[in-house]
Every structure is written in C-alpha cells, then in structure tokens.
N, C-alpha and C positions, 0 to 999 in steps of 0.2 A: 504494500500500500504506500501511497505519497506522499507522505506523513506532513509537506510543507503545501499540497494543495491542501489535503484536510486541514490543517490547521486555518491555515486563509476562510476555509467556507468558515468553520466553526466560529471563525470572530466575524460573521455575518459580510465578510467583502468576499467578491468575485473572485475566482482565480483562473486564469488564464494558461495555458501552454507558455512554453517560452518559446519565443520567437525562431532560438536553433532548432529546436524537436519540431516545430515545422517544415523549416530548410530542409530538414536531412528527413523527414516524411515523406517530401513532397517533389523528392529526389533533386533541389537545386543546389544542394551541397551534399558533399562525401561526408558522412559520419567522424572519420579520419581527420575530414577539417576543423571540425569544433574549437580544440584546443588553439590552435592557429589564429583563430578567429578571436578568442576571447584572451589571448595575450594581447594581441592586436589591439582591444577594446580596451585592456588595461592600460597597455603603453599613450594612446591618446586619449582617453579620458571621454569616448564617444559611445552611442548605444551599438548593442551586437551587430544590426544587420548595418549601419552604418561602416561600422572596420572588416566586415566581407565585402561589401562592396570594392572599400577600400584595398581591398587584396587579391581583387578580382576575381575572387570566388563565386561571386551569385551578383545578378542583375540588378539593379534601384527596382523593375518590374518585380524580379523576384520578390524582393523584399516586401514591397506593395500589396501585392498577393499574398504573403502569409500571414502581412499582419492582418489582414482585411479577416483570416480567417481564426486570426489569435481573437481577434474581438467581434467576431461571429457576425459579420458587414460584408455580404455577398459580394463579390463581384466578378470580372472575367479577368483570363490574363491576356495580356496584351496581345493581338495574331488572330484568339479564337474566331476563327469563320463562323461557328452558330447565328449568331446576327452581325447585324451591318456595325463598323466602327462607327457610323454616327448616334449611337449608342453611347454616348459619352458616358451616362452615370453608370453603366455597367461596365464600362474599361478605366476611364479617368476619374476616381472620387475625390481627387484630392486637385483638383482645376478650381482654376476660378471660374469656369461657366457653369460648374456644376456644382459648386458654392451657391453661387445663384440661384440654380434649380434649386437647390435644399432650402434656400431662404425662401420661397415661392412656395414650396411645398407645407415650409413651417408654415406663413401665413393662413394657406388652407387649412393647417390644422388647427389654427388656433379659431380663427372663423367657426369651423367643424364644433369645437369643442365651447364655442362660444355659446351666445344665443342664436346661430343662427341655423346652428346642424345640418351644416353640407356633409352629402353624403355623392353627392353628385358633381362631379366638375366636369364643362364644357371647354373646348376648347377652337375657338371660332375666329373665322377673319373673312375677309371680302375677295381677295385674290390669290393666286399661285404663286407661288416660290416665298410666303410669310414665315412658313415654319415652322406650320401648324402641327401637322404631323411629325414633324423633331421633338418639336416640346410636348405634345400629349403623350410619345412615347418614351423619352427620359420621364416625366412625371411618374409615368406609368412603374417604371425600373425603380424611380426614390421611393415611392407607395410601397412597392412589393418589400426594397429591401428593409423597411419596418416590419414585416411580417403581414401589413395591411392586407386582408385581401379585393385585390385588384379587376378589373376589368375594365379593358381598353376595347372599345368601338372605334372601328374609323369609318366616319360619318361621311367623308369626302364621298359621292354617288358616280362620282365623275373623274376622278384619278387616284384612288383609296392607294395609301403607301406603307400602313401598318405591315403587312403582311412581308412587303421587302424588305422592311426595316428589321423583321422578327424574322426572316429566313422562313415561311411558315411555305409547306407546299398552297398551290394555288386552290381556293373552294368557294361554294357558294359565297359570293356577298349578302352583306346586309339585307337587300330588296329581297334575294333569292330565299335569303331564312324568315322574313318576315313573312313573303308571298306564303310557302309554306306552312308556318303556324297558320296564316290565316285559313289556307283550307284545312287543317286541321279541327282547325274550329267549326268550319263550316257544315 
C-alpha cells in the first residue's frame, strides 16, 4: 500500500500521481530515467517535468499531457487525428484562446447557477466564416471536460461542420432525425 497517498486522503486533501509515474506509464520516459531527471530537478531548483524536458528526455507536449492526467483535465496529445486540430480546448489548455473559452464558459456557468438556469446555450451569427461552429465546439470540449454532460447540435441546415470538426462518419442531419421522429409520431 502507498502509505504517502493514504496519508494525503486521510488528512482530507487530494493526492495525485507524480508527475514521473506518469512519464514512464505512459511510455514518454525510460523508467531508467527517473533518477537523471530528479538530480537534474535538484541541481536547478525546477519542477520534475521541467528538468526532462531540460535533458531532452520527454517533450513540453509530453509533459502537458501527463499533467492534464495527474489532475484528471482530459485532453488530447498533440498529432491525435481523432478530431480536427481546430479543436483547441482538447489539444491546447493552456493558450490564451482557450483561457478565453474557459472565461466564457465560466460566465455561462455562473448565469446557469445564477437566477437565471441556463441549461441551454445557442450559439448564433448572421454569416459564414464567424466561427460559429469553432466556438460551439470548443464550448462543447470545456463543458465535457467538467464532466458536464454535453450535447452539441449543429444547427447550421446549410453547411453543418460539427461533424468535420469531431471526425464523426457522415449520417443523417438534423432535418433527416427530426423528419423521422416526426413520422414516428405520426
């Protein structure tokens, strides 16, 4: 047993992984390195993945990526083809465009939690190439990575880009699932 994560829960704080036991989980360092790493860390006075970086052992991405999963903050690693890189909030969390997003997102939640219980956000504009479909789907990505549960329509009837954006094979649209329900009902 852990005896230094048990103790952490037991005085009521979170305990996390360490940052190496990631690295070397998650195959972007040799087990062998560790040691190397945290002289390293010693000698300059910096945090773990900071002095592998510095020793070229594992990528700033690397790093990125474990901690995202030391403190349980989903994201993707940098390359992943599953969806499009304009997906900023699932590759880039730590940007300042998607600082933004999170600022945007907090607002909605505090709206949400306010009086005025949005449970609903639209996301709307007049013409093509505004961005609409960027930001409904980073929204989408910050929503989820709270554990929110999510669902994203895209409403566009006339050039819908959800679907490119999410790598999603091609299916019914909107019209075609509503048509549907409707003779369902019928």
């Amino acid at each position: 047993m852990d005896m230094k994560r048990f103790a952490g829960q037991a005085q009521g704080r979170m305990a996390f992984p360490h940052l190496g036991e990631l690295l070397v989980s998650g195959g972007a360092l040799p087990a062998e390195a560790v040691g190397r790493v945290m002289a390293r860390q010693r000698e300059l006075g910096v945090p773990f993945g900071e002095a592998a970086v510095d020793l070229g052992l594992v990528s700033q991405a690397d790093v990125l990526v474990a901690l995202a999963h030391q403190f349980d903050y989903p994201v993707l690693p940098v390359g992943d083809q599953g969806v499009s890189p304009e997906l900023v909030a699932a590759f880039e969390p730590n940007s300042a465009r998607v600082e933004a997003l999170r600022q945007l997102r907090s607002q909605l939640v505090l709206r949400r939690a306010a009086k005025y219980h949005l449970n609903t956000v639209a996301v709307v504009g007049a013409g093509r190439g505004e961005g609409r479909s960027w930001l409904a789907a980073n929204l989408a990505v910050l929503f989820s990575q709270l554990g929110e549960r999510t669902l994203l329509i895209d409403g566009d009837l006339r050039h819908p880009r959800q679907q490119e954006l999410f790598r999603l094979a091609p299916a019914g649209g909107l019209t075609s699932r509503l048509a549907e329900r409707g003779e369902k009902c019928a």
